[in-house]
CHARMM-style PDB file with segment names, atoms N, HN, CA, C and O in Angstrom:
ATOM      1  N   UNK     1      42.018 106.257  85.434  1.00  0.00      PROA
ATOM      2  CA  UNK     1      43.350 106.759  85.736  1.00  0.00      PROA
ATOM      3  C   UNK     1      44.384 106.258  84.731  1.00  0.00      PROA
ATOM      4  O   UNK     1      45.557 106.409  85.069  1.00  0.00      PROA
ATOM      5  N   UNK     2      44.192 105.807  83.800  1.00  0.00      PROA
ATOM      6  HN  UNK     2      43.238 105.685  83.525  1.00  0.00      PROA
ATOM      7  CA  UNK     2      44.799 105.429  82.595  1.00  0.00      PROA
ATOM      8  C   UNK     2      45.284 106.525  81.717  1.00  0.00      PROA
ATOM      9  O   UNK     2      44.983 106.596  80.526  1.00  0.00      PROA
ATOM     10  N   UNK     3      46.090 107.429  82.375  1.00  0.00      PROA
ATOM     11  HN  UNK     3      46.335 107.371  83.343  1.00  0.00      PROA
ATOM     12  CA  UNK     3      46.495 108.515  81.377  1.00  0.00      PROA
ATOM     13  C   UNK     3      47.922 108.567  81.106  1.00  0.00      PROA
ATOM     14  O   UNK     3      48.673 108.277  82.037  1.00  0.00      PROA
ATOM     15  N   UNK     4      48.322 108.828  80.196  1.00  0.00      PROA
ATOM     16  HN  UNK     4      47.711 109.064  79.440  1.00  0.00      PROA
ATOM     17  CA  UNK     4      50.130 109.130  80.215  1.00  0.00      PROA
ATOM     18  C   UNK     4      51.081 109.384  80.923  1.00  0.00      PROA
ATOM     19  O   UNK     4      52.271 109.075  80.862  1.00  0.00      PROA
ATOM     20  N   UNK     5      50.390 110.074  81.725  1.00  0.00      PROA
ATOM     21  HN  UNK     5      49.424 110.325  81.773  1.00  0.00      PROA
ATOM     22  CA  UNK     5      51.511 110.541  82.914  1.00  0.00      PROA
ATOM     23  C   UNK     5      51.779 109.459  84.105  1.00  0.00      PROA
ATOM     24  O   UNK     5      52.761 109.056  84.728  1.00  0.00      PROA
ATOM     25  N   UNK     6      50.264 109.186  84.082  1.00  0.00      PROA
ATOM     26  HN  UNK     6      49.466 109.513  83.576  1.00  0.00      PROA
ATOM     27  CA  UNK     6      50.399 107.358  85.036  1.00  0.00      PROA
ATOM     28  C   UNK     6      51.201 106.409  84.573  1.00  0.00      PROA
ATOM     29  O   UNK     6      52.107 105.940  85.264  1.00  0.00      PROA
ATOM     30  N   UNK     7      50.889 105.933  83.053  1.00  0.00      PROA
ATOM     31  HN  UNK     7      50.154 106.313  82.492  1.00  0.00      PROA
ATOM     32  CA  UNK     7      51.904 105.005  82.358  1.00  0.00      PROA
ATOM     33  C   UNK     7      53.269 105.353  82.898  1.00  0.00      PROA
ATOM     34  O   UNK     7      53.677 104.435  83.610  1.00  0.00      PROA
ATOM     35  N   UNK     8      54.098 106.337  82.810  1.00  0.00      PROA
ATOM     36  HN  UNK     8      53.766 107.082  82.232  1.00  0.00      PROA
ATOM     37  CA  UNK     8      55.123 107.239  83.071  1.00  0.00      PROA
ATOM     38  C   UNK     8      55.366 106.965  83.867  1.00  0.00      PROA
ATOM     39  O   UNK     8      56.470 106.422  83.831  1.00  0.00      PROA
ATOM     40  N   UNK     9      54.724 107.016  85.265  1.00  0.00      PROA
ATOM     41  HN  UNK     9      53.828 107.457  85.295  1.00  0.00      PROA
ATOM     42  CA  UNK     9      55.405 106.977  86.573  1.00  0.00      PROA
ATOM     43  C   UNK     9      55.754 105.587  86.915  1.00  0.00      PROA
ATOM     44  O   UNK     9      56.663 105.258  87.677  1.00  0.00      PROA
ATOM     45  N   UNK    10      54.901 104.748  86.244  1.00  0.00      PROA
ATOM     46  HN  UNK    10      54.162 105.016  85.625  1.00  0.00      PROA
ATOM     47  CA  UNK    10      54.590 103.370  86.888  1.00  0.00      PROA
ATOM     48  C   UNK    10      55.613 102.881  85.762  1.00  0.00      PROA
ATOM     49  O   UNK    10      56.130 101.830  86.140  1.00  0.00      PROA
ATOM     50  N   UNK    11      55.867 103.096  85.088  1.00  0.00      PROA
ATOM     51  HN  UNK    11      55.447 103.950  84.781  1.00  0.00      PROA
ATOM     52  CA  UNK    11      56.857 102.584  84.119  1.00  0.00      PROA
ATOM     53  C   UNK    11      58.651 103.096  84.929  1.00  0.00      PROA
ATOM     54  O   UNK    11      59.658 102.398  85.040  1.00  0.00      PROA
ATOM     55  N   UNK    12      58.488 104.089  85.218  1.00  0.00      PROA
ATOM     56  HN  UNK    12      57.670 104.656  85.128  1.00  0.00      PROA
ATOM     57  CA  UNK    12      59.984 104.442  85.662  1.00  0.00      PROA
ATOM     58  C   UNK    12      59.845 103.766  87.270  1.00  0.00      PROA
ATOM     59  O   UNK    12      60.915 103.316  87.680  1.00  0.00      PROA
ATOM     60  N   UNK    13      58.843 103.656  88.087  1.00  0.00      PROA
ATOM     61  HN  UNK    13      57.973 104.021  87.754  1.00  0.00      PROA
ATOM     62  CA  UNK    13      58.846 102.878  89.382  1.00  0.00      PROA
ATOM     63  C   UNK    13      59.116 100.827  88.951  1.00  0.00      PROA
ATOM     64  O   UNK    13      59.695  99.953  89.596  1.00  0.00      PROA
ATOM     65  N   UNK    14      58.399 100.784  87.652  1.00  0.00      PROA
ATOM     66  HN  UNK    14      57.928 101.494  87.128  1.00  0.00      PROA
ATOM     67  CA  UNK    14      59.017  99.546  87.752  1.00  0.00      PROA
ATOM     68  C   UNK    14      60.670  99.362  86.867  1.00  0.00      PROA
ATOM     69  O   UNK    14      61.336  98.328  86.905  1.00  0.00      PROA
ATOM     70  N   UNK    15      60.964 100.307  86.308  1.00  0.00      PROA
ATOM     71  HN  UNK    15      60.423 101.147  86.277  1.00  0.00      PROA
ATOM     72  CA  UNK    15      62.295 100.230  86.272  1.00  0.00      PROA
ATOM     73  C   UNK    15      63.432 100.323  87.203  1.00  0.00      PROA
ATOM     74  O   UNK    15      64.505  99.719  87.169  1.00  0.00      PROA
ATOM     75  N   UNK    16      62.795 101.586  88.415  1.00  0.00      PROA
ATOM     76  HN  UNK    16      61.924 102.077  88.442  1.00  0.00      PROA
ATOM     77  CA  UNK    16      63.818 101.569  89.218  1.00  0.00      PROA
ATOM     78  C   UNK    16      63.381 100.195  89.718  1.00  0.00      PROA
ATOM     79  O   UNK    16      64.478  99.668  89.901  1.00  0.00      PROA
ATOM     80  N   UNK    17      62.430  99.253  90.066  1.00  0.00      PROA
ATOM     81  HN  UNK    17      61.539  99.681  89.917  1.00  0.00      PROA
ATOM     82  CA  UNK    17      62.612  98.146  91.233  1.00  0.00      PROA
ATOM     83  C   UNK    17      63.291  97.224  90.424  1.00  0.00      PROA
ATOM     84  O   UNK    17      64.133  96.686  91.143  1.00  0.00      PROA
ATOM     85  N   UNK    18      63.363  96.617  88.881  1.00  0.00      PROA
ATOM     86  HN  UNK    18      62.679  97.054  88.297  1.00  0.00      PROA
ATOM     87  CA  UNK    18      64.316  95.990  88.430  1.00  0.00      PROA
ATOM     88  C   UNK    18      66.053  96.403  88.318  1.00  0.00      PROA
ATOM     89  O   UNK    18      67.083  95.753  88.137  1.00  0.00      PROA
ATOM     90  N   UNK    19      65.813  97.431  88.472  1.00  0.00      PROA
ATOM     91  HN  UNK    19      64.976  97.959  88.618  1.00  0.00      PROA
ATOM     92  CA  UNK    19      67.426  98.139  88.522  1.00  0.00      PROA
ATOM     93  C   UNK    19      68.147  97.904  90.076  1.00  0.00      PROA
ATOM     94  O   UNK    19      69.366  97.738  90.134  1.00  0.00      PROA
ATOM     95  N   UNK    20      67.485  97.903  91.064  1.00  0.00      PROA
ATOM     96  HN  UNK    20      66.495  98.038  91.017  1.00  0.00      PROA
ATOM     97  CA  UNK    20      67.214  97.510  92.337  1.00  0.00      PROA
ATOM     98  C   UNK    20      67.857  95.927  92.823  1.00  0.00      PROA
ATOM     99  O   UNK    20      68.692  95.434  93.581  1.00  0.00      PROA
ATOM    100  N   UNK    21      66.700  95.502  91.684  1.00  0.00      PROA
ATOM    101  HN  UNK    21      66.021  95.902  91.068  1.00  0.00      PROA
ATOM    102  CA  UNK    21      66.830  93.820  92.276  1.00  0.00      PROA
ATOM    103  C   UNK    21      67.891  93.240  91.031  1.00  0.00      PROA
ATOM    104  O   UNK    21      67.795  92.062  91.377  1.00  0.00      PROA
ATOM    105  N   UNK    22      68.630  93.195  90.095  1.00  0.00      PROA
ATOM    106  HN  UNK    22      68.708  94.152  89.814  1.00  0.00      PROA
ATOM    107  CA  UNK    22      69.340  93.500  89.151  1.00  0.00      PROA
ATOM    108  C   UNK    22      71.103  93.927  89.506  1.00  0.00      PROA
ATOM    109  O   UNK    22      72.080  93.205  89.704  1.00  0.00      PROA
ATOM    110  N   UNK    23      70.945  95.355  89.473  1.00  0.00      PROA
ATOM    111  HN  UNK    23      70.151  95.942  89.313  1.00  0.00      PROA
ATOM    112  CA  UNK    23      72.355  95.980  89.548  1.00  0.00      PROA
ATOM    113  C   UNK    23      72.812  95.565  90.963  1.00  0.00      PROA
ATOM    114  O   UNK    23      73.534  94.590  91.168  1.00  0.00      PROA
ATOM    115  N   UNK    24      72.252  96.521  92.080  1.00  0.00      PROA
ATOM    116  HN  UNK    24      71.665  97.313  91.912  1.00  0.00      PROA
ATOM    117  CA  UNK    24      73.155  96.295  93.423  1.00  0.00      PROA
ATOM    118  C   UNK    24      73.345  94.808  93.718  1.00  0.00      PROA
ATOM    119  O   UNK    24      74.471  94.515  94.121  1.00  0.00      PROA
ATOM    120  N   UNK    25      72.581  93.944  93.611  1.00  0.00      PROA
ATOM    121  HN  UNK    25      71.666  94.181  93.284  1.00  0.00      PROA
ATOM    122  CA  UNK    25      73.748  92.487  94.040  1.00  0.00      PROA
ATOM    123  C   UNK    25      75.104  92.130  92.893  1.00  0.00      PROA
ATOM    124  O   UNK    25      75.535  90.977  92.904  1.00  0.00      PROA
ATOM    125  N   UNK    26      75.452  92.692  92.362  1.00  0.00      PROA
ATOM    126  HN  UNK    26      75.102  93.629  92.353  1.00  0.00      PROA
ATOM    127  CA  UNK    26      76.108  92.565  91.536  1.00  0.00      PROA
ATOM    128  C   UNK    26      77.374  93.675  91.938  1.00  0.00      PROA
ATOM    129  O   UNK    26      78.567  93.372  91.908  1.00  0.00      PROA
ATOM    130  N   UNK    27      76.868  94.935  92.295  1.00  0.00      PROA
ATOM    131  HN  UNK    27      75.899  95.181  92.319  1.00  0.00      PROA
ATOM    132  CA  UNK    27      77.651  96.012  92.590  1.00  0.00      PROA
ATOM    133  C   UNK    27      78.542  95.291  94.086  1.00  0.00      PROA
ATOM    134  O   UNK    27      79.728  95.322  94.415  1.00  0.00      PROA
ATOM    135  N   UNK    28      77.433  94.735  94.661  1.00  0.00      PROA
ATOM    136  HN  UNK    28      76.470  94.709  94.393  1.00  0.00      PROA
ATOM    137  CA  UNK    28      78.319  94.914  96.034  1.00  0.00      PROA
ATOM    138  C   UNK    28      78.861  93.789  95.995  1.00  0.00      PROA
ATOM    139  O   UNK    28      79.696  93.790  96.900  1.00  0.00      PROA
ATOM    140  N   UNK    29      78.874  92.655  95.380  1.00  0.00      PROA
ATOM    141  HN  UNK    29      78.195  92.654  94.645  1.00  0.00      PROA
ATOM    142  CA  UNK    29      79.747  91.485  94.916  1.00  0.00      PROA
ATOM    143  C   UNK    29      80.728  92.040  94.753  1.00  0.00      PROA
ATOM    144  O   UNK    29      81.604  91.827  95.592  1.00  0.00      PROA
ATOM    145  N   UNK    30      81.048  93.035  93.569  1.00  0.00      PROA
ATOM    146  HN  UNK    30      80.337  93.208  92.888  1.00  0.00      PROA
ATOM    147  CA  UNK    30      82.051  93.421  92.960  1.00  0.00      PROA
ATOM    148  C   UNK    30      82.715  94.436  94.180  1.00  0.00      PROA
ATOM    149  O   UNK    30      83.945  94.496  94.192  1.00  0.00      PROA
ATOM    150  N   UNK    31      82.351  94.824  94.677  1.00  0.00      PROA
ATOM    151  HN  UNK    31      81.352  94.776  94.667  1.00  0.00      PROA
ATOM    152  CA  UNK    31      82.903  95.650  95.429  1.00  0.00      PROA
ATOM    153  C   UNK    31      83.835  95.246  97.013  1.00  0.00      PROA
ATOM    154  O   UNK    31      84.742  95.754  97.673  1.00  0.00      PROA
ATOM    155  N   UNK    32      83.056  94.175  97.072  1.00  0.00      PROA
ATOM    156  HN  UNK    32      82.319  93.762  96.536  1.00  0.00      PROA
ATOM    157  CA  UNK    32      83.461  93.133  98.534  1.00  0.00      PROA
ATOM    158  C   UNK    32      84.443  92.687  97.982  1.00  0.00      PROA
ATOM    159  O   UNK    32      85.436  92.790  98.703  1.00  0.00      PROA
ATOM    160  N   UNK    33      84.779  91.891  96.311  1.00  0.00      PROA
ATOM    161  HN  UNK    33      83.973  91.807  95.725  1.00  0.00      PROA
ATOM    162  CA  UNK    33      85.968  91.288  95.974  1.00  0.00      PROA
ATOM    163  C   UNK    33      86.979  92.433  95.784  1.00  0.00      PROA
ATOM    164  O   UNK    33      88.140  92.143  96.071  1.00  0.00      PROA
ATOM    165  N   UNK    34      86.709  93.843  95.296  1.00  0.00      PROA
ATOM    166  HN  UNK    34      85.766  94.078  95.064  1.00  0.00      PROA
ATOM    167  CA  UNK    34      87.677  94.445  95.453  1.00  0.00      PROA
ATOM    168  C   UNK    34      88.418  94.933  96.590  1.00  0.00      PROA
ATOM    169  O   UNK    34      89.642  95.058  96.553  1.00  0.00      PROA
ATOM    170  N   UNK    35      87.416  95.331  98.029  1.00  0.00      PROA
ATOM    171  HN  UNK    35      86.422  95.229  98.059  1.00  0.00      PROA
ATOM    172  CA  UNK    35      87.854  95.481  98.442  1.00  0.00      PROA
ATOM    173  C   UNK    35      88.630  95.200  99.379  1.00  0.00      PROA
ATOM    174  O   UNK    35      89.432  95.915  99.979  1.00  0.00      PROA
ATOM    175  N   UNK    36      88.280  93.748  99.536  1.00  0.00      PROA
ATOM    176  HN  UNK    36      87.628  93.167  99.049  1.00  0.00      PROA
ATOM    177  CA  UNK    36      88.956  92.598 100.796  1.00  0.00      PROA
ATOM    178  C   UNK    36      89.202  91.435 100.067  1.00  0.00      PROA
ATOM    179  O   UNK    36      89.860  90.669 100.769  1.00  0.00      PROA
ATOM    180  N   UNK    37      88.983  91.004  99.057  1.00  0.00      PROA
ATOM    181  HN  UNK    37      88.448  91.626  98.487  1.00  0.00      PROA
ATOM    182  CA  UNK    37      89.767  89.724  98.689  1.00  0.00      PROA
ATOM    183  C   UNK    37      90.859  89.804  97.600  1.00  0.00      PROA
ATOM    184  O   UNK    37      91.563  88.880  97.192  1.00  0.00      PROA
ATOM    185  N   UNK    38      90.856  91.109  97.210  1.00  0.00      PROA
ATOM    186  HN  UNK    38      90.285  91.860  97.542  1.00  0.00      PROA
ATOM    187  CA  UNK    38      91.971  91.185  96.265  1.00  0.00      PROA
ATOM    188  C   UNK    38      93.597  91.711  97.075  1.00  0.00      PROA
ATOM    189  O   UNK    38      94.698  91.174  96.950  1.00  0.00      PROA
ATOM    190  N   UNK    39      93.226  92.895  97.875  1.00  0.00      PROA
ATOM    191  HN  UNK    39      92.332  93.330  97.977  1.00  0.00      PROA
ATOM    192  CA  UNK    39      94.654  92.671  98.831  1.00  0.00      PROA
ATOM    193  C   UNK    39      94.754  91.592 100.060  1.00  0.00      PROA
ATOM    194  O   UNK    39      95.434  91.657 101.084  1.00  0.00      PROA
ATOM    195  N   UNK    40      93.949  90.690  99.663  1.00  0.00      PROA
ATOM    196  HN  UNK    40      93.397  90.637  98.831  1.00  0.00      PROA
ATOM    197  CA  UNK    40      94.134  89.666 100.838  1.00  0.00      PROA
ATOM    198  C   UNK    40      95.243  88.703 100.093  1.00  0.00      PROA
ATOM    199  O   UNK    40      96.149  88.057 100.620  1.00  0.00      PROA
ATOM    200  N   UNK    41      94.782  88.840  98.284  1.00  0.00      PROA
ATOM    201  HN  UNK    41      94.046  89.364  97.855  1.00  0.00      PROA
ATOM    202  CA  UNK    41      95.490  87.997  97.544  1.00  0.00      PROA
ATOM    203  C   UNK    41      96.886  88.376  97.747  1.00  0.00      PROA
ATOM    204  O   UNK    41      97.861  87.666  97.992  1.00  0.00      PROA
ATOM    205  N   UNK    42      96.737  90.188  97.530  1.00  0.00      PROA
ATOM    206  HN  UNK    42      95.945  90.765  97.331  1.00  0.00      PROA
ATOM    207  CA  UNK    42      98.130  90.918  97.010  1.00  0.00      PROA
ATOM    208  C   UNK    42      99.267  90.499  98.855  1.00  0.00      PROA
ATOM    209  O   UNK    42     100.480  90.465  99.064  1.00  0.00      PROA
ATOM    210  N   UNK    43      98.228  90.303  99.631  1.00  0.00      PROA
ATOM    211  HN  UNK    43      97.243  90.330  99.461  1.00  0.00      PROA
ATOM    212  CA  UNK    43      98.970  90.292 101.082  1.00  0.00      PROA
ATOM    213  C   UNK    43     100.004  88.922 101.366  1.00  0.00      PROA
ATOM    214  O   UNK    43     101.129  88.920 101.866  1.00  0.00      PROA
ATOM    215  N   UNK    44      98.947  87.439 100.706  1.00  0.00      PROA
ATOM    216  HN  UNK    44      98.033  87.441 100.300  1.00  0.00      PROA
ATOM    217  CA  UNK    44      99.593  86.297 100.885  1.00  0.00      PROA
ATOM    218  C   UNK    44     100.218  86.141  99.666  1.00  0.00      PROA
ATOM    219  O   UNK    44     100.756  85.039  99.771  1.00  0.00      PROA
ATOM    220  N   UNK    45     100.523  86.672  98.347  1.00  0.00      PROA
ATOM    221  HN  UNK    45     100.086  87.567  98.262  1.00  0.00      PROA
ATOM    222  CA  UNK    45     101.421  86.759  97.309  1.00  0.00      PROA
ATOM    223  C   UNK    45     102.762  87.290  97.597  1.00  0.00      PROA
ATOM    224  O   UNK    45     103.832  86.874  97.153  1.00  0.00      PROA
ATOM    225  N   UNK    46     102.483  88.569  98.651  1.00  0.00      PROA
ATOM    226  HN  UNK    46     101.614  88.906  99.011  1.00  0.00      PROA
ATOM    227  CA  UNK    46     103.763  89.196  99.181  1.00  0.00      PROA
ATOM    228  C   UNK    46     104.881  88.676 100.286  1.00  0.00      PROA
ATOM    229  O   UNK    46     106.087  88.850 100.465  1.00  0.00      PROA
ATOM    230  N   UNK    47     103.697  87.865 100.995  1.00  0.00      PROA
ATOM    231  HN  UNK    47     102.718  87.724 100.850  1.00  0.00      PROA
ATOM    232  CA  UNK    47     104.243  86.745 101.953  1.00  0.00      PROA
ATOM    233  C   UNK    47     105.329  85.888 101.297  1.00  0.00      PROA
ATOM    234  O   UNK    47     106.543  85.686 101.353  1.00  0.00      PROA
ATOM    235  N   UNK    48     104.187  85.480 100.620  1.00  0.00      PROA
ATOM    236  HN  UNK    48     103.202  85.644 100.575  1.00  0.00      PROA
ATOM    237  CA  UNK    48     105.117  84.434  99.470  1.00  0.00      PROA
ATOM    238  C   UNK    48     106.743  84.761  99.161  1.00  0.00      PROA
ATOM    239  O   UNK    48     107.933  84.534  99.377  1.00  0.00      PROA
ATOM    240  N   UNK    49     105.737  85.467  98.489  1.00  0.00      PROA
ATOM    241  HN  UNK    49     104.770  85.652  98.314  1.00  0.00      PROA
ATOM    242  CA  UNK    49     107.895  86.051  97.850  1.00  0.00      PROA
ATOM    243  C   UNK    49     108.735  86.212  98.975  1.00  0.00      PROA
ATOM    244  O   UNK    49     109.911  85.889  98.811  1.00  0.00      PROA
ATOM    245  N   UNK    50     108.285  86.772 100.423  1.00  0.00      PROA
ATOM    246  HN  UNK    50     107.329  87.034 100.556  1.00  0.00      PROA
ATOM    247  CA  UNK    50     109.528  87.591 100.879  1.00  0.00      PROA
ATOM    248  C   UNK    50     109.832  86.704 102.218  1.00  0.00      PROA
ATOM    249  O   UNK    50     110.756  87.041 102.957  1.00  0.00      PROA
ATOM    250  N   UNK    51     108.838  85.294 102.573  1.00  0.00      PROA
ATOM    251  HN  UNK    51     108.087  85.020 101.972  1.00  0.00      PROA
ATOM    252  CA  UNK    51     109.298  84.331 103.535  1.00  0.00      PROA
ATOM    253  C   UNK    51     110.319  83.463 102.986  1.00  0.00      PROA
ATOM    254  O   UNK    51     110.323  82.968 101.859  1.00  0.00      PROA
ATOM    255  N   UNK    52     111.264  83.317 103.987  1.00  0.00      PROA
ATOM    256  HN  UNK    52     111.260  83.719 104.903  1.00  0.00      PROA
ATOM    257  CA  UNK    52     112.514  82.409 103.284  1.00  0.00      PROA
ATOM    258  C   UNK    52     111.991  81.442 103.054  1.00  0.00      PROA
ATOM    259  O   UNK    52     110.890  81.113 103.497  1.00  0.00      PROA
ATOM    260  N   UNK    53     112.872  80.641 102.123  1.00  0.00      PROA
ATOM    261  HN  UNK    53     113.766  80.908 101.763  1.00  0.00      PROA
ATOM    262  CA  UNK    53     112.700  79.295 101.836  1.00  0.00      PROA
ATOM    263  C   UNK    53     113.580  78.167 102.414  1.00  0.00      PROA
ATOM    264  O   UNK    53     114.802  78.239 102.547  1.00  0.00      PROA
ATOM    265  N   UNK    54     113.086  77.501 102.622  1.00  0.00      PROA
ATOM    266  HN  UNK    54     112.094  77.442 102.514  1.00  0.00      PROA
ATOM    267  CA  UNK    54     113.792  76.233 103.117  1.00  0.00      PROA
ATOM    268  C   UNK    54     113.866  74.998 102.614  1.00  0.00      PROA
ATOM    269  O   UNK    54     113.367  73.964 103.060  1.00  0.00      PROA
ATOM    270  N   UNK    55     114.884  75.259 101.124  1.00  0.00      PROA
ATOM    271  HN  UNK    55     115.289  76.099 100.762  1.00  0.00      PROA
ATOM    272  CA  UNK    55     115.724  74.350 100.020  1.00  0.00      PROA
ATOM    273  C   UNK    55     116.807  73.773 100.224  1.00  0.00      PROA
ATOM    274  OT1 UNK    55     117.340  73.124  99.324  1.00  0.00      PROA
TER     275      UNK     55
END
């Protein structure tokens, strides 16, 4: 079963499982910081500025 078309498949099946174990932990890192820790920043930055001060 050593023919080209085997090489082929088994070559793009082990690419997708490194692309797999590779990209998505990385994607959804990036994606968790965008989507909840960056307006969490923009939320207590806004705080900031607009709670009085007491000078």
């Amino acid at each position: 079963m050593r023919t080209v078309t085997n090489f082929f498949i088994a070559s793009l099946a082990i690419s997708d499982m490194l692309m797999a174990i590779v990209c998505i932990p990385f994607t959804f890192v990036a994606s968790m910081v965008f989507q909840y820790f960056i307006p969490l920043l923009v939320l207590i930055y806004t705080y900031s500025l607009t709670k009085p001060h007491n000078c």
